[in-house]
VEXVEX-298457 format. One record per atom (N, C-alpha, C): x, y, z; residue in one letter. Coordinates in pm, whole numbers, plus 32768, in hexadecimal, padded with zeros to 4 digits. Example, Ala and Ser with C-alpha at 12.3 -4.5 7.8 and 13.67 -1.06 7.14 Angstrom:
! residues 2
85277DC7830CA84CE7E3E830CA85287EB6830CA85057F1F82C4S85577F9682CAS850A80038313S
//
This chain:
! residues 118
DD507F511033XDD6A7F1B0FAFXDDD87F6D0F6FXDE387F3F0F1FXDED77F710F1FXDEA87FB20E8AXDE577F860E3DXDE3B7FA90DDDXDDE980340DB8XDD7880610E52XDD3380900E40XDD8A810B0E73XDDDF81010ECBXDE31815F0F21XDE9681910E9EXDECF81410E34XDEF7814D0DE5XDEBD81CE0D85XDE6681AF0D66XDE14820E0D25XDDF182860D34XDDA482590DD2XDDAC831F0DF1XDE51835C0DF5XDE7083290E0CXDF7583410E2CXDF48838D0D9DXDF4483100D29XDF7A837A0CA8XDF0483CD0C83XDE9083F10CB3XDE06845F0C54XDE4984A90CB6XDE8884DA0D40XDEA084FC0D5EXDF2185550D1AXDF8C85020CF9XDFEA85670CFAXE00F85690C57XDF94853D0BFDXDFB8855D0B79XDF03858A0B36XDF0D85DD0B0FXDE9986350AD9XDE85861D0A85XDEE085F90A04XDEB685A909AFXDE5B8528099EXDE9E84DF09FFXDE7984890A0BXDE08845A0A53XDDD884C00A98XDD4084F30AE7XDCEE85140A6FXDD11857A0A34XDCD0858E09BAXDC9C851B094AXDD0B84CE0931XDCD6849508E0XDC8883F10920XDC6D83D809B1XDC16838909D3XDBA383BF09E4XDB92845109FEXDAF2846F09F8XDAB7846D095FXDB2F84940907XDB00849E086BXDADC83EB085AXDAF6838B0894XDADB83000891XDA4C830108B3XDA7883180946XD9B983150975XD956837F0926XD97583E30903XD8F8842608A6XD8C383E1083CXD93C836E07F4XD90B8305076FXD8E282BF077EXD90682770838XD8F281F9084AXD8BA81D708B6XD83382130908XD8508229099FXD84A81B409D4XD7FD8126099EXD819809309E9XD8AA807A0A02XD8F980AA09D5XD976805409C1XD9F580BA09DEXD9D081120A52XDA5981460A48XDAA881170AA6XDB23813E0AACXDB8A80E00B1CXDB69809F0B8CXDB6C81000BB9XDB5A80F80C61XDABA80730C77XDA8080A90C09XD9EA80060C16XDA2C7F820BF2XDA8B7FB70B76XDAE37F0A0B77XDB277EEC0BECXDB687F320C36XDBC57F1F0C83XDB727EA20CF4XDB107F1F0D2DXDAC17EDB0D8FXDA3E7E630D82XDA377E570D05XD9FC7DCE0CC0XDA0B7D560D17XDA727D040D41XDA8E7CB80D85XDA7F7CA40DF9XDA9D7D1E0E45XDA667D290EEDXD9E37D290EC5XD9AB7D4E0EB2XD90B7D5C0EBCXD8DD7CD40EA8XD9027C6F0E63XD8E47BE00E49XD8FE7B950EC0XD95F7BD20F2CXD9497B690FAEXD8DC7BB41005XD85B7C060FDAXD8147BCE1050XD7A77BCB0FFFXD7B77B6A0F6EXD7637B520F5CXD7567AB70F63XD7FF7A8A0F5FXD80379F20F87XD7D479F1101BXD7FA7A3B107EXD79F7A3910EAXD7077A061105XD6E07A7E10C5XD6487A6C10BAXD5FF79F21078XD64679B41000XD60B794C0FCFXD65478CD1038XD68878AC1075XD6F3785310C9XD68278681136XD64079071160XD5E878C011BCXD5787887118DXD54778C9110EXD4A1789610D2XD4D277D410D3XD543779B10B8XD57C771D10AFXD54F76DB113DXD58E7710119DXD56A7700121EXD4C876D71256XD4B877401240XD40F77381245XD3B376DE1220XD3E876A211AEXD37B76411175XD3EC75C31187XD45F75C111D4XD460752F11CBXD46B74E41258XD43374811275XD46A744B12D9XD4E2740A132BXD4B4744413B9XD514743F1405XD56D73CA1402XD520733813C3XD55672A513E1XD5B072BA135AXD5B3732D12F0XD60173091266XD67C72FD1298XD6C1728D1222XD75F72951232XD78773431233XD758738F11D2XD7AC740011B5XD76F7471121FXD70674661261XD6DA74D112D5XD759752B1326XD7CC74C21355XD82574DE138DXD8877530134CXD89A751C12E6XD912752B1277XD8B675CE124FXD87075DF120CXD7F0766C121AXD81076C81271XD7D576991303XD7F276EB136CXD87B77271368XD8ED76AD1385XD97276F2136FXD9A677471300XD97977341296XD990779D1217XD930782A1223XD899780B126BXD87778911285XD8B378DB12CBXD8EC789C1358XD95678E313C0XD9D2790B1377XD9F778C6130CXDA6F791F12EFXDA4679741272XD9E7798D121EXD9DF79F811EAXD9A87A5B1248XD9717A4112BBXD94D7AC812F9XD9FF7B201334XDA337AB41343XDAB27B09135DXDAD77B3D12F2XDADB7B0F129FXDB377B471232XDABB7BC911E8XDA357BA611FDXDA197C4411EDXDA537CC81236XDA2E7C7912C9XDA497CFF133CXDAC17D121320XDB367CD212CEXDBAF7D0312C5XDBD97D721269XDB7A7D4611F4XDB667D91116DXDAFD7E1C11C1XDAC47E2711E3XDA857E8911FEXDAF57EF01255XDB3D7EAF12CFXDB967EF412F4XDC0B7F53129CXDC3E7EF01215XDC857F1011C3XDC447F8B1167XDBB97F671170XDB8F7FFD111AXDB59804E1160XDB53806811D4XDB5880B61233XDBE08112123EXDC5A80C7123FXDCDB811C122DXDCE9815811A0XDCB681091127XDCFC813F10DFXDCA8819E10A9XDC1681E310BEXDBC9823110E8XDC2782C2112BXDC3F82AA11CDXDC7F82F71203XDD22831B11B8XDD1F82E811A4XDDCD830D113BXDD99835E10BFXDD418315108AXDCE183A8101AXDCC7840C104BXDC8F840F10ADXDC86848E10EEXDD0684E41110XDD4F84C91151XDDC884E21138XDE33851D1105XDE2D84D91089XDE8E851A101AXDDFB85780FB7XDDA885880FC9XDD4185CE0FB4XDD6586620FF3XDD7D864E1070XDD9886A710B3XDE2E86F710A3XDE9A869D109FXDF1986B7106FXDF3A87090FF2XDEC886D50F88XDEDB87260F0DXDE9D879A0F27XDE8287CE0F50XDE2288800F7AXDE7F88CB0FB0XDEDB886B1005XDF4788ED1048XDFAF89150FF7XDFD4898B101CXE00989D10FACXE0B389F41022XE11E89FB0FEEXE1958A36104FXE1EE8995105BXE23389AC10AAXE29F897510CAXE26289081173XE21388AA111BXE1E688641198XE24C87CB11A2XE24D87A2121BXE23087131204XE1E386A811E3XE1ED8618116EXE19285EA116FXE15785B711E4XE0CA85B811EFXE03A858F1234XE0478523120EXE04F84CC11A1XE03984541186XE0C6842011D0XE09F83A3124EXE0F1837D129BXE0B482E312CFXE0ED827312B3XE0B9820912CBXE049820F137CXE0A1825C13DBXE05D8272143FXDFFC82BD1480XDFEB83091414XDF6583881416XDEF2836A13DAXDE97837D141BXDE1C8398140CXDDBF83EA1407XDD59840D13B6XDD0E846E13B3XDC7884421402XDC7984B51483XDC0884D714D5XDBA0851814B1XDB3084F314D2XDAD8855314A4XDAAD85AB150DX
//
């Protein structure tokens, strides 16, 4: 998520601006960024889940049985895709997590082709 990768980029390289999102979440803890951000992904697997409870109770002979199935098959992709996506942008937090601690004359770590191992 470009947004979420976004975010850790700038708490990362502005302190201020780290600062003043935790001073958010201490006023506000339902509602701080990063929960808006990810608000939306979290809603496709819940269309999932109700797309199958749909499934379940209807029959196989319905016009829309078919049309169901195929929309469950493609939100399952498009979860496993979203999950992949916050899987990287996870590891890229980590990352520039890591980047900000070193101290000297490094190169950036944050590199579209790097990854962090555990």
């Amino acid at each position: 998520n470009d947004s979420v990768n976004r975010l850790s980029l700038e708490r990362g390289l502005h302190p201020k601006f780290e600062q003043f999102l935790e001073q958010r979440v201490a006023t506000n803890e339902d509602h701080d960024l990063l929960h808006l951000l990810i608000k939306p992904v979290q809603s496709i697997s819940r269309y999932s889940l109700l797309l199958q409870e749909m499934i379940k109770h209807t029959s196989q002979d319905n016009l829309d049985f078919e049309d169901m199935c195929t929309a469950l098959s493609t939100m399952s992709q498009i979860a496993d895709e979203v999950n992949e996506r916050k899987r990287e942008a996870e590891n890229l937090s980590i990352v520039m997590n890591i980047q900000s601690k070193l101290r000297g004359k490094f190169k950036p770590l944050v590199e579209p082709h790097r990854r962090f191992i555990r």
